[in-house]
C-alpha positions in Angstrom: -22.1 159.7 -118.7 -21.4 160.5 -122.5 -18.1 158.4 -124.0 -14.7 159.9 -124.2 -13.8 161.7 -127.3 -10.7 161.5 -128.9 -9.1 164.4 -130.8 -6.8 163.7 -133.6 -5.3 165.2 -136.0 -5.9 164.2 -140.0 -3.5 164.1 -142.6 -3.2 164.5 -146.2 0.5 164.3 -148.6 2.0 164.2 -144.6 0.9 167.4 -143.8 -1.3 168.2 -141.0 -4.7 169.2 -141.8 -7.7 170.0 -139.6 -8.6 168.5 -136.2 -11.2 165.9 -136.5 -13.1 163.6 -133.4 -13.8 160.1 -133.1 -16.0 158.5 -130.2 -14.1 155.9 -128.7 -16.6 154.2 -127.0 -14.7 154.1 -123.9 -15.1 153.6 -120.2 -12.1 155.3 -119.6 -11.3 158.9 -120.4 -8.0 159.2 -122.9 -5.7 161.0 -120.2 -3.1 163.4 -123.1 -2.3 162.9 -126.6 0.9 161.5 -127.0 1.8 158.8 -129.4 1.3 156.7 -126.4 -1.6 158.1 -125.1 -3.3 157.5 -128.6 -2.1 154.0 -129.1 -3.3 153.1 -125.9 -6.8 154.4 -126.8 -6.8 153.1 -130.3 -5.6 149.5 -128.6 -9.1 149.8 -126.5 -10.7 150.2 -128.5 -10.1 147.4 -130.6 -10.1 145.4 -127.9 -13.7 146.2 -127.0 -14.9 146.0 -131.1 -12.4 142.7 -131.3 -14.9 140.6 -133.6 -15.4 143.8 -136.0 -11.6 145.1 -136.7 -9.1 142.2 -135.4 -10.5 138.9 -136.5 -10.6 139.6 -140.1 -6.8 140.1 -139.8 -6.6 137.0 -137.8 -4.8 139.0 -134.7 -5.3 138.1 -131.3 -4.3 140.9 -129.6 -5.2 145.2 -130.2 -1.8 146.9 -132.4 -2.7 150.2 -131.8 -2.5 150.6 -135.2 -5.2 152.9 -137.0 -5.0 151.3 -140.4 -7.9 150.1 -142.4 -10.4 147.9 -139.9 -10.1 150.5 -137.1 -10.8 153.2 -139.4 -13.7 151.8 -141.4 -15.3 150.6 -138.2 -14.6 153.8 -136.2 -16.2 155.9 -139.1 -19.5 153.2 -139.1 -20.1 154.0 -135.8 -20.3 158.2 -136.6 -22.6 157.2 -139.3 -20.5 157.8 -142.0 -20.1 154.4 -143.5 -17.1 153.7 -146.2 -19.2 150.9 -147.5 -17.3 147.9 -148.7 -13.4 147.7 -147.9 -10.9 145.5 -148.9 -8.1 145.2 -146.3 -4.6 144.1 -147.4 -4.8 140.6 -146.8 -7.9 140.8 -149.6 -10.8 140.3 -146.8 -13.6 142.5 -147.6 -15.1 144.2 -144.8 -18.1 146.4 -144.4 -19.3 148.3 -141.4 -17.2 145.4 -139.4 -18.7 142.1 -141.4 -16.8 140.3 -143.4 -18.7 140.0 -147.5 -17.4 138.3 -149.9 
């Protein structure tokens, strides 16, 4: 059974620009694409890559949020690395390790 796709939309200056996928690596199938719908998916999958997006932000629980962890992690997966980033509370992350 292949993993769930999400579909969401990109943007750039706040306008909507083209569609764009990202594998999810779920077990359970996103069900619509409401704001609700979407945090719920982005939340699992956090929750299953915990280590990789939420500890370096010293969280304990999934936001929802698709901010710069999620994001740079999501996009390692697809293969398309963003190399090193440097998340807002100055820990450097790349492909979901922390470097210094």
């Amino acid at each position: 059974m292949s993993a769930p796709i999400l579909v969401l939309l990109s943007t750039v200056n706040n306008q909507v620009s083209a569609p764009f996928t990202v594998n999810f690596c779920l077990t359970s199938p996103v069900v619509g694409f409401t704001i609700d719908d979407i945090t719920i998916a982005v939340s699992q999958f956090q929750k299953k890559f915990f280590s990789q997006i939420l500890t370096p932000w010293g969280m304990q629980s999934p936001s929802g949020w698709w901010y710069q962890s999620t994001r740079g992690y999501a996009n390692y997966l697809e293969n398309c690395t963003e190399g090193v980033i440097q998340l807002d509370n100055t820990i450097k992350l790349q492909d979901g390790t922390i470097v210094q």
